[in-house]
CHARMM internal coordinates of N, CA and C (Angstrom, degrees):
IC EDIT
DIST 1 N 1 CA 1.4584
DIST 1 CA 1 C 1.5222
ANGL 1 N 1 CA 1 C 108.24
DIST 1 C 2 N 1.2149
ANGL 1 CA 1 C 2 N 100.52
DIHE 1 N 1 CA 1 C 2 N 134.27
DIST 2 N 2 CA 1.8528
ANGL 1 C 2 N 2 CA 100.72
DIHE 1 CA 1 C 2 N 2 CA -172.76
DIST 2 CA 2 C 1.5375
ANGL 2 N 2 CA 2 C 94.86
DIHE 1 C 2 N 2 CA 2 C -98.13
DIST 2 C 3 N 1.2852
ANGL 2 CA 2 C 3 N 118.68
DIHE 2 N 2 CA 2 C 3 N -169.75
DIST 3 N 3 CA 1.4621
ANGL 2 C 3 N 3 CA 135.98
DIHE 2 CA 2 C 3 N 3 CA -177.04
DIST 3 CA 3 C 1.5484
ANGL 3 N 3 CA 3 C 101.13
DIHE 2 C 3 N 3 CA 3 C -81.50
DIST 3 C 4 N 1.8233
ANGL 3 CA 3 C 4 N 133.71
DIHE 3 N 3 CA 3 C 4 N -35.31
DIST 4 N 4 CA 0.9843
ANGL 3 C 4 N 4 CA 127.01
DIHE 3 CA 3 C 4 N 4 CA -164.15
DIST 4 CA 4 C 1.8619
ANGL 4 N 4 CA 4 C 100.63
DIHE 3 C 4 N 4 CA 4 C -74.00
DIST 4 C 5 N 1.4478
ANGL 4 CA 4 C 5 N 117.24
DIHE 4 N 4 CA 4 C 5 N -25.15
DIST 5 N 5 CA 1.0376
ANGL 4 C 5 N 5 CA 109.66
DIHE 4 CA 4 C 5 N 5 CA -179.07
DIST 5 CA 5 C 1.5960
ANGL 5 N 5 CA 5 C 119.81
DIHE 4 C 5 N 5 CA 5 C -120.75
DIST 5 C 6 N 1.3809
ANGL 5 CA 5 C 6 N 102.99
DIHE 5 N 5 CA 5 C 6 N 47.78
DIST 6 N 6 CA 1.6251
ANGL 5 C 6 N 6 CA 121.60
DIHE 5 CA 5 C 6 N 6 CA 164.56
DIST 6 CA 6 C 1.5768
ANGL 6 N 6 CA 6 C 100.58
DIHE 5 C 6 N 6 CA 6 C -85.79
DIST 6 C 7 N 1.7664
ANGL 6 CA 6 C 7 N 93.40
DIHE 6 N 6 CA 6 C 7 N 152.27
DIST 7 N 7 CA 1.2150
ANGL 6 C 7 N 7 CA 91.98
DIHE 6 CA 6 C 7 N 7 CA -159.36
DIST 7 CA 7 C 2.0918
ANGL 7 N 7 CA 7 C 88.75
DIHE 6 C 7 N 7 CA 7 C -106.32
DIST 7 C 8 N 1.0669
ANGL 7 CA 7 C 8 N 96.73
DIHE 7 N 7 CA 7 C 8 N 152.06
DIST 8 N 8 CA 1.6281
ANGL 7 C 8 N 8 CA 82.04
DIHE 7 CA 7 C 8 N 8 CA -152.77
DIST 8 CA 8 C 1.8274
ANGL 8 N 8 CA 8 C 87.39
DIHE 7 C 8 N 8 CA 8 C -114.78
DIST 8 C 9 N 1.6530
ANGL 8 CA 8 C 9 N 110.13
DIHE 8 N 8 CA 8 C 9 N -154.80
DIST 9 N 9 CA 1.4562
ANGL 8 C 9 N 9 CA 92.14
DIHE 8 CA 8 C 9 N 9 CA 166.23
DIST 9 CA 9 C 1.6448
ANGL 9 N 9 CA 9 C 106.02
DIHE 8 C 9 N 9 CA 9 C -121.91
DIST 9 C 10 N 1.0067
ANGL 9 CA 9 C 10 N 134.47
DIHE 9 N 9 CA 9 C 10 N 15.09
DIST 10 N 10 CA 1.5283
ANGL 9 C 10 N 10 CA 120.88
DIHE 9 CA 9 C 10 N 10 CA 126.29
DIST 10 CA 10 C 1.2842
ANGL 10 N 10 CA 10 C 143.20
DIHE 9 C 10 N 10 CA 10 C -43.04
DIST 10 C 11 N 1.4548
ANGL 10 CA 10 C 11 N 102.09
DIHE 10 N 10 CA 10 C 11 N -21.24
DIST 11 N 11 CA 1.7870
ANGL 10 C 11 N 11 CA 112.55
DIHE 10 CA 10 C 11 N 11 CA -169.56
DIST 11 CA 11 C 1.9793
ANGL 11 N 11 CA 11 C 99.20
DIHE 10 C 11 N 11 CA 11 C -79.83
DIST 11 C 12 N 1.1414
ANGL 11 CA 11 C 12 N 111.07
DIHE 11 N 11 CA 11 C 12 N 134.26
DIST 12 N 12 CA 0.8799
ANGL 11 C 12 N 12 CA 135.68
DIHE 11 CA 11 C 12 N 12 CA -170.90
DIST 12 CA 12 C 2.1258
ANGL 12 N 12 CA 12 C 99.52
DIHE 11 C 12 N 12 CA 12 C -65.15
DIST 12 C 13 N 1.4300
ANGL 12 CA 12 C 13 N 110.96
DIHE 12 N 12 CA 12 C 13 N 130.29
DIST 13 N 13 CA 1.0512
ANGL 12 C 13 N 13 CA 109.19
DIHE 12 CA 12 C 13 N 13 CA -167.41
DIST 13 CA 13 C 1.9942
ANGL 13 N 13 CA 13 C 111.23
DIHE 12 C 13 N 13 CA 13 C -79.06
DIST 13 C 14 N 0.7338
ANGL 13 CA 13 C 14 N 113.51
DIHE 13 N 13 CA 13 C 14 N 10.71
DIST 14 N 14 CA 1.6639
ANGL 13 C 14 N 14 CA 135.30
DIHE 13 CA 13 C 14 N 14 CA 179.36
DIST 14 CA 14 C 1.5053
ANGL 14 N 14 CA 14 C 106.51
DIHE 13 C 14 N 14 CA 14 C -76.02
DIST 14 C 15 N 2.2086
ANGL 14 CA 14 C 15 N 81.63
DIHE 14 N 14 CA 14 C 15 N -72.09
DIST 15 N 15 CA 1.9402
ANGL 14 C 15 N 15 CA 99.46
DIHE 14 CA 14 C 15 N 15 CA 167.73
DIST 15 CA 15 C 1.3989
ANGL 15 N 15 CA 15 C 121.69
DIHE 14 C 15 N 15 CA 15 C -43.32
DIST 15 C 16 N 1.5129
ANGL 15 CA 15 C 16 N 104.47
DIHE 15 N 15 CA 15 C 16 N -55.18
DIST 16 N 16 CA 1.6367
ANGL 15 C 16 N 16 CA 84.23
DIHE 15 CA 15 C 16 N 16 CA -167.52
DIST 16 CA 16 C 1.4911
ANGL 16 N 16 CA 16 C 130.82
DIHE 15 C 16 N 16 CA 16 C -55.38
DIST 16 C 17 N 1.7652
ANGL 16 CA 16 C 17 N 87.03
DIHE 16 N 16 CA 16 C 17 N -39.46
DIST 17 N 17 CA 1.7305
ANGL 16 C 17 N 17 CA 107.63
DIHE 16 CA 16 C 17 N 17 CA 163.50
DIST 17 CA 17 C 1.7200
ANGL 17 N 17 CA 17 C 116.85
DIHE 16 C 17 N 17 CA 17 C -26.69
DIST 17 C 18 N 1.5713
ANGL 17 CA 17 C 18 N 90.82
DIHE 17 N 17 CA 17 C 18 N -64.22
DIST 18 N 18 CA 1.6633
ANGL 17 C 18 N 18 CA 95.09
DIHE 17 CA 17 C 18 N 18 CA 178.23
DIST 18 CA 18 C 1.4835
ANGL 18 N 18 CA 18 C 142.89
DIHE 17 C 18 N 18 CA 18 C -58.26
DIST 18 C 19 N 1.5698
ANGL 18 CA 18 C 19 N 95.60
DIHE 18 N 18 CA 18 C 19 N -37.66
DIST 19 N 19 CA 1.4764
ANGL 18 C 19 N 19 CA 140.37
DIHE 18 CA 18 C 19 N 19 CA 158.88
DIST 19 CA 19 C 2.1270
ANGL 19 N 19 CA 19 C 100.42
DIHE 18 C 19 N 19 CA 19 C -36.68
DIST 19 C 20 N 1.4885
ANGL 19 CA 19 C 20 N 81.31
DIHE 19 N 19 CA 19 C 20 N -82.16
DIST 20 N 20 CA 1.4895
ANGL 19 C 20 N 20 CA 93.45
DIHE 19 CA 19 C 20 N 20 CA -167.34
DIST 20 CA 20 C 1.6209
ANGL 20 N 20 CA 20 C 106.29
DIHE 19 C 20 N 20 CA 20 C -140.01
DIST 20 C 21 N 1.9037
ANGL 20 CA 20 C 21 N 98.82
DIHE 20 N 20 CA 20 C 21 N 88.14
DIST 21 N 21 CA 1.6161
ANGL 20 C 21 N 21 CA 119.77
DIHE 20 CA 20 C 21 N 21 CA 163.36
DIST 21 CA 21 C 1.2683
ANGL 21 N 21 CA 21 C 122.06
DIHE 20 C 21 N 21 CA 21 C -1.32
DIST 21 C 22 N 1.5858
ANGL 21 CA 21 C 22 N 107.35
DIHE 21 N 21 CA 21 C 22 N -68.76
DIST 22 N 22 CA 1.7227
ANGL 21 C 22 N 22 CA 127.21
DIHE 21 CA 21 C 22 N 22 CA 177.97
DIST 22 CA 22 C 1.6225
ANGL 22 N 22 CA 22 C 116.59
DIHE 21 C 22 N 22 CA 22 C -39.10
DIST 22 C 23 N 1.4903
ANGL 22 CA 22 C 23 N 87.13
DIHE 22 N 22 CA 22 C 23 N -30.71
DIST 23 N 23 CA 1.8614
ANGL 22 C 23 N 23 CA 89.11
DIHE 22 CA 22 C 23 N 23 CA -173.54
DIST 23 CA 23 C 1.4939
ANGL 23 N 23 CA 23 C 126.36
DIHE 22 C 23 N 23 CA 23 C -36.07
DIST 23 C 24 N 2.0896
ANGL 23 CA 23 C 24 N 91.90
DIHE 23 N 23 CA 23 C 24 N -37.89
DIST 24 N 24 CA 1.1796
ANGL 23 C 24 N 24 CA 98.93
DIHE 23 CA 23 C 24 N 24 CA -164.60
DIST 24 CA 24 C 1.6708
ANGL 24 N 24 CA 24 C 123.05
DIHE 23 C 24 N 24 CA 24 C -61.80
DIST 24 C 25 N 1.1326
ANGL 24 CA 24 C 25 N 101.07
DIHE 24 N 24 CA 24 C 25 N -26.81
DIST 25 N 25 CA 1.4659
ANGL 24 C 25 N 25 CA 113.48
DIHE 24 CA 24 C 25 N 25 CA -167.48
DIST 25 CA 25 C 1.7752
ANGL 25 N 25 CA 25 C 92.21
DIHE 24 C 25 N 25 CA 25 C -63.81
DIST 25 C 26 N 1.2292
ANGL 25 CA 25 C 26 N 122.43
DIHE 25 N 25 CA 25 C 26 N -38.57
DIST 26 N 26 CA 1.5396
ANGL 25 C 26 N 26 CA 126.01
DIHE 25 CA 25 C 26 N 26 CA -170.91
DIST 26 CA 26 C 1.6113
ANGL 26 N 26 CA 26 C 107.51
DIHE 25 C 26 N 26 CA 26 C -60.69
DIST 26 C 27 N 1.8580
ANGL 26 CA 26 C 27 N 112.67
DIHE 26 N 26 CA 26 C 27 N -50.48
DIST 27 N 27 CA 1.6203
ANGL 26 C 27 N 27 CA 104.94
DIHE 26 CA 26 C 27 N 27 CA -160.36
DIST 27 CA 27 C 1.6674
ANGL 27 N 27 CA 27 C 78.86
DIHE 26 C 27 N 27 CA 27 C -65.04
DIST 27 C 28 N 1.4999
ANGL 27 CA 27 C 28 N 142.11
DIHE 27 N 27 CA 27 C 28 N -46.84
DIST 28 N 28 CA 1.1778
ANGL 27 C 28 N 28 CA 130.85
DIHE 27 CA 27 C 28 N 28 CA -112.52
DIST 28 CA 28 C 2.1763
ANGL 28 N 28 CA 28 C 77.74
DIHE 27 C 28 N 28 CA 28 C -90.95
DIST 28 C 29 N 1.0104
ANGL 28 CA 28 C 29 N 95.42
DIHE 28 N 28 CA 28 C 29 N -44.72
DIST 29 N 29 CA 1.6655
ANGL 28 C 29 N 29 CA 75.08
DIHE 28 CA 28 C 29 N 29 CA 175.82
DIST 29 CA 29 C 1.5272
ANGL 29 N 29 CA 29 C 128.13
DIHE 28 C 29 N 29 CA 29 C -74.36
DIST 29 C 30 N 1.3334
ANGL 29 CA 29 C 30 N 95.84
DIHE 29 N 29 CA 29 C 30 N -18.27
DIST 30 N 30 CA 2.0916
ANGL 29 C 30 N 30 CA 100.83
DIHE 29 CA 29 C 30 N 30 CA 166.46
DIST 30 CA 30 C 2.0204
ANGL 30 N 30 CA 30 C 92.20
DIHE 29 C 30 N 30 CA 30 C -76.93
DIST 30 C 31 N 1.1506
ANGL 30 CA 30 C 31 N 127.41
DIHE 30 N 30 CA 30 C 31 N -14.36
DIST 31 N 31 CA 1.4898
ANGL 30 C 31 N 31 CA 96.17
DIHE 30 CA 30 C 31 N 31 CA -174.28
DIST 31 CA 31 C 1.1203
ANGL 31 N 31 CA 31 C 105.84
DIHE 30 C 31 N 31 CA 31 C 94.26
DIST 31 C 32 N 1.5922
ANGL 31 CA 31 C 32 N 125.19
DIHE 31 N 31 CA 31 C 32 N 10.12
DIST 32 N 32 CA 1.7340
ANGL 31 C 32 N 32 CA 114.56
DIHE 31 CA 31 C 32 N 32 CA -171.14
DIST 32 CA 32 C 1.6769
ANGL 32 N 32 CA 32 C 95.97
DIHE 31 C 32 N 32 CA 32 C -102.63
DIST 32 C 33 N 2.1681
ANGL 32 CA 32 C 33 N 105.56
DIHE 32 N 32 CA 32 C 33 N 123.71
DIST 33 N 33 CA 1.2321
ANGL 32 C 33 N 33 CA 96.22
DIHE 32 CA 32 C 33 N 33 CA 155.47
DIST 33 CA 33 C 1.6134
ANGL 33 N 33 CA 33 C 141.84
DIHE 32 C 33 N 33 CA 33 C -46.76
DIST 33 C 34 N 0.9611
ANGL 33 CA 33 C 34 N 118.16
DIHE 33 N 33 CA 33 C 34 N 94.80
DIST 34 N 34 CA 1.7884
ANGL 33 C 34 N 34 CA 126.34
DIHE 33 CA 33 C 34 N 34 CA -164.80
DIST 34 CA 34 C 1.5119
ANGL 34 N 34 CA 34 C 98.12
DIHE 33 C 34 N 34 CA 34 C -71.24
DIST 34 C 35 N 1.8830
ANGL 34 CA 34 C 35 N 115.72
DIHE 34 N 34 CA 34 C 35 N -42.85
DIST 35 N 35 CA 1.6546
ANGL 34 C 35 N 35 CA 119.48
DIHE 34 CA 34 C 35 N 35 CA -170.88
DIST 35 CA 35 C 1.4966
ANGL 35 N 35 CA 35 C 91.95
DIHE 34 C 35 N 35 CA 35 C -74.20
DIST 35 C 36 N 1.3484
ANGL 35 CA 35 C 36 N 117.60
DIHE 35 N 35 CA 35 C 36 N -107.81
DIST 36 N 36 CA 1.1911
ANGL 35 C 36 N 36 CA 127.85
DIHE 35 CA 35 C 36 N 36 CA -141.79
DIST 36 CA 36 C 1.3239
ANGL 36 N 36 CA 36 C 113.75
DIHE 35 C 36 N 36 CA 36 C -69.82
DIST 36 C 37 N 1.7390
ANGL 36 CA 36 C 37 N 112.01
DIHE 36 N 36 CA 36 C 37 N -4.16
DIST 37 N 37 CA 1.4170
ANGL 36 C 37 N 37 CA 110.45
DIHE 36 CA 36 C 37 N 37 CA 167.79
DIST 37 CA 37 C 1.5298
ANGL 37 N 37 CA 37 C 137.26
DIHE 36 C 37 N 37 CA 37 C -122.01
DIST 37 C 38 N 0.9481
ANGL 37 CA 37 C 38 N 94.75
DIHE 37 N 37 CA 37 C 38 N 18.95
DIST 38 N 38 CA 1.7364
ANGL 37 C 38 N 38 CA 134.98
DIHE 37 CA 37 C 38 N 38 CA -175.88
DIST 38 CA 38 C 1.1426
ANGL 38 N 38 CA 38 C 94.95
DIHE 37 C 38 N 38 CA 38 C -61.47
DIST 38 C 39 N 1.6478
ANGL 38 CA 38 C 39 N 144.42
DIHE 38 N 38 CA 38 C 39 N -4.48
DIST 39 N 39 CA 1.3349
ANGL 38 C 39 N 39 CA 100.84
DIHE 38 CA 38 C 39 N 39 CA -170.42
DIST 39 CA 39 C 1.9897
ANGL 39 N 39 CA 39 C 98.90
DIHE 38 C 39 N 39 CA 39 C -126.05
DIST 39 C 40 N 1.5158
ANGL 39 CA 39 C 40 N 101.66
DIHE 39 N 39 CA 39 C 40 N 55.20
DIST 40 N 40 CA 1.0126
ANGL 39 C 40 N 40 CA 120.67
DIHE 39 CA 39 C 40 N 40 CA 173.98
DIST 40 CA 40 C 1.5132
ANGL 40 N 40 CA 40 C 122.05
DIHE 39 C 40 N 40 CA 40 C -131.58
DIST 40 C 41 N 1.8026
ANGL 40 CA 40 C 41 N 121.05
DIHE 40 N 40 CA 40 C 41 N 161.08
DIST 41 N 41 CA 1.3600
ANGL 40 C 41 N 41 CA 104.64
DIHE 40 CA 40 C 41 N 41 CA -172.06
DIST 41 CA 41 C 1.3868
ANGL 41 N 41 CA 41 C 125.95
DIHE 40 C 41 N 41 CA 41 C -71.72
DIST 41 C 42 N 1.2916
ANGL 41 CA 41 C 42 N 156.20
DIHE 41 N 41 CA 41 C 42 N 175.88
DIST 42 N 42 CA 1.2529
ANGL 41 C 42 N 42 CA 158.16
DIHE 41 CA 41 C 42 N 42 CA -162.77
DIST 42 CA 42 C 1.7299
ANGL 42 N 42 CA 42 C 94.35
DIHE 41 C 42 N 42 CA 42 C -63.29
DIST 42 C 43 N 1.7620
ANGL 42 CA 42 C 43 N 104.13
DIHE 42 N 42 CA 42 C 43 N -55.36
DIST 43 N 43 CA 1.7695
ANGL 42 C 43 N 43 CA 83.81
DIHE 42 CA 42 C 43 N 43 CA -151.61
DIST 43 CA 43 C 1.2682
ANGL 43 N 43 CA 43 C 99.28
DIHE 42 C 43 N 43 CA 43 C -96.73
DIST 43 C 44 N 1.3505
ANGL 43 CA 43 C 44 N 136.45
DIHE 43 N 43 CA 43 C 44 N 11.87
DIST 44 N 44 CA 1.6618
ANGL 43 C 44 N 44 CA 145.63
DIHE 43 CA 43 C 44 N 44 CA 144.27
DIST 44 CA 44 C 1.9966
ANGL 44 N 44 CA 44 C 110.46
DIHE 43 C 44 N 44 CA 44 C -57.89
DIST 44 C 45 N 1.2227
ANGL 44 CA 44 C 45 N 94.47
DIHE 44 N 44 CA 44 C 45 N -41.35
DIST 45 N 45 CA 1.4951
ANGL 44 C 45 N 45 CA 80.84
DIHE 44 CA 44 C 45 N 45 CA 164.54
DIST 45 CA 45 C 1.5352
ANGL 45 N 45 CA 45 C 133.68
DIHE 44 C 45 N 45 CA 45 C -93.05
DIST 45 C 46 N 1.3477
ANGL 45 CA 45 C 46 N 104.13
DIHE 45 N 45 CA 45 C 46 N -27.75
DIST 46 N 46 CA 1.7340
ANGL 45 C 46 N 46 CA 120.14
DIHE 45 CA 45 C 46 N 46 CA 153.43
DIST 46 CA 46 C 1.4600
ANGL 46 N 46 CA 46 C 128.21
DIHE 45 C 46 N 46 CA 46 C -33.31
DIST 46 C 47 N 1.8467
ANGL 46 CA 46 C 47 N 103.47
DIHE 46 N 46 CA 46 C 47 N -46.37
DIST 47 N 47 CA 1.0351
ANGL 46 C 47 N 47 CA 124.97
DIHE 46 CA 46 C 47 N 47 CA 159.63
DIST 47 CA 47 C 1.6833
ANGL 47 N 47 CA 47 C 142.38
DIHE 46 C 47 N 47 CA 47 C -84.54
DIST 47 C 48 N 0.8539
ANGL 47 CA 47 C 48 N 93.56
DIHE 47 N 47 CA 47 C 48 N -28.39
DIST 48 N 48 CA 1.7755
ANGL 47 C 48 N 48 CA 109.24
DIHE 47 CA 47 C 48 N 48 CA 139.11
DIST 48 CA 48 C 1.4698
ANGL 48 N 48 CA 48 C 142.45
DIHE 47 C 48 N 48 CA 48 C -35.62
DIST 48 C 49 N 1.6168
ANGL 48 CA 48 C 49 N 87.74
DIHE 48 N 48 CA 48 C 49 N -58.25
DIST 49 N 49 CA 1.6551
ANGL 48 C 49 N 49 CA 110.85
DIHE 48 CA 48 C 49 N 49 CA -159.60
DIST 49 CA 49 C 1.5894
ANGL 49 N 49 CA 49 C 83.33
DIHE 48 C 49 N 49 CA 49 C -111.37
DIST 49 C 50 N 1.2468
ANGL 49 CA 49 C 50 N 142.76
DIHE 49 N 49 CA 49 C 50 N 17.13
DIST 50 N 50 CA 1.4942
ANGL 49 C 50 N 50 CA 156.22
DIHE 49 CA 49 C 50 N 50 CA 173.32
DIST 50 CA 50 C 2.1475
ANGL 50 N 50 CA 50 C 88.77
DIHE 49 C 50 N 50 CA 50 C 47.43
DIST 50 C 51 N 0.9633
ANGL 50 CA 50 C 51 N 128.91
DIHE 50 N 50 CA 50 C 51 N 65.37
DIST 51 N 51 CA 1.2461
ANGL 50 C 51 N 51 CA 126.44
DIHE 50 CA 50 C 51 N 51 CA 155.92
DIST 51 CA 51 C 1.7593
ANGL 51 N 51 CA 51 C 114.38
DIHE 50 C 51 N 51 CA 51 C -100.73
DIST 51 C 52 N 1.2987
ANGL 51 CA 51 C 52 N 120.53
DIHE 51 N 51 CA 51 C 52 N 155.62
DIST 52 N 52 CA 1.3746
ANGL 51 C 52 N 52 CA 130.22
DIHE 51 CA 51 C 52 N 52 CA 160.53
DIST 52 CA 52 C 1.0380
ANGL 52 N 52 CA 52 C 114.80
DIHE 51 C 52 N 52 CA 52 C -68.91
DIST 52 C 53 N 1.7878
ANGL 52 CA 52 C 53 N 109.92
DIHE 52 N 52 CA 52 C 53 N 120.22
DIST 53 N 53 CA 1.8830
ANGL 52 C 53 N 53 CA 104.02
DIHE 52 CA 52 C 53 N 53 CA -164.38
DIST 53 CA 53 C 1.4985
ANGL 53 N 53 CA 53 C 68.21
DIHE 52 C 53 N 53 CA 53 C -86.39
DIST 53 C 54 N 1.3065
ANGL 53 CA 53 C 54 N 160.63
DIHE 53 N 53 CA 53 C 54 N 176.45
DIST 54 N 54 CA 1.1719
ANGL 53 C 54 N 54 CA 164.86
DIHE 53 CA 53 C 54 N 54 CA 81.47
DIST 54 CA 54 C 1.6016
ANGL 54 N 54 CA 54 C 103.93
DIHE 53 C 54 N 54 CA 54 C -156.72
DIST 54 C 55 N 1.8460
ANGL 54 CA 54 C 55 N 111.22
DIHE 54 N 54 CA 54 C 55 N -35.29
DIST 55 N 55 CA 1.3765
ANGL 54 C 55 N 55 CA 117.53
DIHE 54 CA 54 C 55 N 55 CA -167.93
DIST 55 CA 55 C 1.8571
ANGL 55 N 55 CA 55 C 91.67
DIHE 54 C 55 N 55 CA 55 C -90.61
DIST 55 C 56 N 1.5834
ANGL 55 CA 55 C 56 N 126.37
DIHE 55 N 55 CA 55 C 56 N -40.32
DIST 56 N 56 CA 1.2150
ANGL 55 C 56 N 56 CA 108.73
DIHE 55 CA 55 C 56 N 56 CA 163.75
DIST 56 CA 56 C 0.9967
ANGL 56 N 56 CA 56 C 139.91
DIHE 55 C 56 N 56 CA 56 C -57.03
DIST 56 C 57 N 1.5656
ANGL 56 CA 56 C 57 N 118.77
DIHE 56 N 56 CA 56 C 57 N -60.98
DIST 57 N 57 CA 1.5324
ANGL 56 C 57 N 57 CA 105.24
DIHE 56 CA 56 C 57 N 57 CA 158.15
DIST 57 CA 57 C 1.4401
ANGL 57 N 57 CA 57 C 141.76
DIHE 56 C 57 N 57 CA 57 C -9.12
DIST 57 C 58 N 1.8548
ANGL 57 CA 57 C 58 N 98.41
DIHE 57 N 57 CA 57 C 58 N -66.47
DIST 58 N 58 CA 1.3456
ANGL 57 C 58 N 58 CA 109.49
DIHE 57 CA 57 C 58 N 58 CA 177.25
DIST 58 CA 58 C 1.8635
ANGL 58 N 58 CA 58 C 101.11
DIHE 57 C 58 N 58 CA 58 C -54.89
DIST 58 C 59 N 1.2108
ANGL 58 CA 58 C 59 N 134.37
DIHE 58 N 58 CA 58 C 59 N -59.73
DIST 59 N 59 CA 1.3621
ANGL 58 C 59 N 59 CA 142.64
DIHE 58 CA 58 C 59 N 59 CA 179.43
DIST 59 CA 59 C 1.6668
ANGL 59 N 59 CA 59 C 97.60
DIHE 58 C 59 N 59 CA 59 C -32.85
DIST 59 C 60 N 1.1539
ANGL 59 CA 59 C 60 N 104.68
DIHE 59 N 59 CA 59 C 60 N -57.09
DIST 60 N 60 CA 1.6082
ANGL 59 C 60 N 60 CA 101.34
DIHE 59 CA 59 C 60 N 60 CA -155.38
DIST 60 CA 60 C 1.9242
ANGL 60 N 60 CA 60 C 118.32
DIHE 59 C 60 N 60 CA 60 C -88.86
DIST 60 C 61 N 1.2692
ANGL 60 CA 60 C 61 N 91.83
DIHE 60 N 60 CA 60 C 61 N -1.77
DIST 61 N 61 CA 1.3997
ANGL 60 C 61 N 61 CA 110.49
DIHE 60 CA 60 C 61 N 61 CA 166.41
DIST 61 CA 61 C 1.5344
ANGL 61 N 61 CA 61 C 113.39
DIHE 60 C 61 N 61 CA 61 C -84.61
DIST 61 C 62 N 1.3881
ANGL 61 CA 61 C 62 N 87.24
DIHE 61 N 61 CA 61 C 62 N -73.50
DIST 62 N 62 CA 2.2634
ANGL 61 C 62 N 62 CA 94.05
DIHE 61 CA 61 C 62 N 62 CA 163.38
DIST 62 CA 62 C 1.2517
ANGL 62 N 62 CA 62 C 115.93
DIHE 61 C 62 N 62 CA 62 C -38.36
DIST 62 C 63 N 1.3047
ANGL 62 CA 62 C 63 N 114.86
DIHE 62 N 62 CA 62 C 63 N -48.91
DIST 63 N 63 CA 1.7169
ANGL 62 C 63 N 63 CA 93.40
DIHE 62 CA 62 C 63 N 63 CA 168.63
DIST 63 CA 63 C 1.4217
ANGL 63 N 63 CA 63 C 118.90
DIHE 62 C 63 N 63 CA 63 C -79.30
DIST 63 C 64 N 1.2527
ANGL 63 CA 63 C 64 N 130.38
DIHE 63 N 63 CA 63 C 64 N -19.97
DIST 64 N 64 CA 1.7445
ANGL 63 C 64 N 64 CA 126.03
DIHE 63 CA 63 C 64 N 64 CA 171.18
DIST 64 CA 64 C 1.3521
ANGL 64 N 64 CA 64 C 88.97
DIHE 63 C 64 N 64 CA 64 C -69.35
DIST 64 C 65 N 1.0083
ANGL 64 CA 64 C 65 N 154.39
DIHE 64 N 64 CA 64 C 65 N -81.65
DIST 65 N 65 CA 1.2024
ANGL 64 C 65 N 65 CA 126.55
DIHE 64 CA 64 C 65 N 65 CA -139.84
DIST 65 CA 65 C 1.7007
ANGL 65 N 65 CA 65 C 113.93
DIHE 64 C 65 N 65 CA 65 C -76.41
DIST 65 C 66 N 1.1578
ANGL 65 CA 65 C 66 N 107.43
DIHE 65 N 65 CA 65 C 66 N -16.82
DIST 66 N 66 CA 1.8004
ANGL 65 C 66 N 66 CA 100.88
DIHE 65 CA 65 C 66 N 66 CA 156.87
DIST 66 CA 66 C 1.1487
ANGL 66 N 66 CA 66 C 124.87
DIHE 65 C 66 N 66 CA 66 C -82.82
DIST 66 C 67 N 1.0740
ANGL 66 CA 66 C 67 N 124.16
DIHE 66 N 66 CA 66 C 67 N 7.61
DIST 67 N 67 CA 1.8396
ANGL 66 C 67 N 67 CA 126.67
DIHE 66 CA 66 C 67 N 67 CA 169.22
DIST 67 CA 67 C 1.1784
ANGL 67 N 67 CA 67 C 100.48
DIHE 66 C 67 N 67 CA 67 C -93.33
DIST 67 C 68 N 1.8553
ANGL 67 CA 67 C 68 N 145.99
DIHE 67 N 67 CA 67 C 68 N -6.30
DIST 68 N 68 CA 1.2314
ANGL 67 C 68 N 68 CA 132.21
DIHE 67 CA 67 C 68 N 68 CA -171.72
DIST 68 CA 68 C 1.1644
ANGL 68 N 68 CA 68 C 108.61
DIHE 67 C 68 N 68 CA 68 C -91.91
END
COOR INIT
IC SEED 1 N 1 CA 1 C
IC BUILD
């Protein structure tokens, strides 16, 4: 995984889904609505769902780059 396709916390939580499948297993253990709230950016839902965008990220990167 290069830097152009890190998933950052602007990326829309839908995208990453689409991006990289595995993700899901990540919001669903941070607690992040993936269905009905998916169509917001990573640290809008982090902040929402009161998670640490810093500990997701890292989560949701580690798993993108093991799905390649």
């Amino acid at each position: 995984m290069n830097d152009k396709e890190k998933i950052t916390e602007e990326m829309v939580v839908n995208d990453a889904i689409r991006l990289y499948p595995a993700t899901v297993e990540v919001f669903t253990r941070f607690n992040i609505d993936s269905c009905c709230g998916g169509a917001v950016s990573i640290s809008e839902a982090a902040r929402r769902d009161g998670v640490p965008l810093e500990e997701l990220l890292k989560a949701l990167n580690e798993t993108a780059a093991g799905a390649g």
